[in-house]
N, C-alpha and C positions, 0 to 999 in steps of 0.2 A: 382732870383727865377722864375721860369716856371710854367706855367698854371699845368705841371703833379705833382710838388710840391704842389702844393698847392693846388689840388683836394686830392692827398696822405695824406695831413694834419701830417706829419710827421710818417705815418706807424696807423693812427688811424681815415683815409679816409672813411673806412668803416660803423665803430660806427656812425662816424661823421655826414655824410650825411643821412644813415639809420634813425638817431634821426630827423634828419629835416624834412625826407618822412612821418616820423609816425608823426611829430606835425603838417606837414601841411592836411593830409587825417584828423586827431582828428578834427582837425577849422571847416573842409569843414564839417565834420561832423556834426559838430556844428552849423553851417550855414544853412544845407539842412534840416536836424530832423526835428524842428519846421514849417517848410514848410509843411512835407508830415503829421505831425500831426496833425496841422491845416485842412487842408484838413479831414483828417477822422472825426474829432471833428463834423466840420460843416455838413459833409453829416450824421453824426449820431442825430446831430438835427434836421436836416431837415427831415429825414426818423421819427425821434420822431411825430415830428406836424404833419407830413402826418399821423402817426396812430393817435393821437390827435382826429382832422377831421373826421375820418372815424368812431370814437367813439361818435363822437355827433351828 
């Protein structure tokens, strides 16, 4: 067997690797989300308290 075999996965190379691309982007996605909405979480707190403040 040969690396071109075995990237072909017997004529279902395409499915194949295709599934792997879309589960490894879903993870990262999974991984990154919570970062960037953390982020807005906190700056919408903080913009909170800042009106807070200016209300007292």
């Amino acid at each position: 067997m040969n690396w071109q075999q075995w990237f072909d996965m017997g004529g279902y190379g395409a499915y194949v690797w295709s599934s792997y691309a879309l589960t490894a982007i879903i993870l990262l996605w999974n991984l990154i989300t919570p970062i960037f909405r953390r982020r807005e979480v906190l700056r919408k707190i903080q913009n909170w308290y800042r009106q807070e403040d200016r209300l007292s």
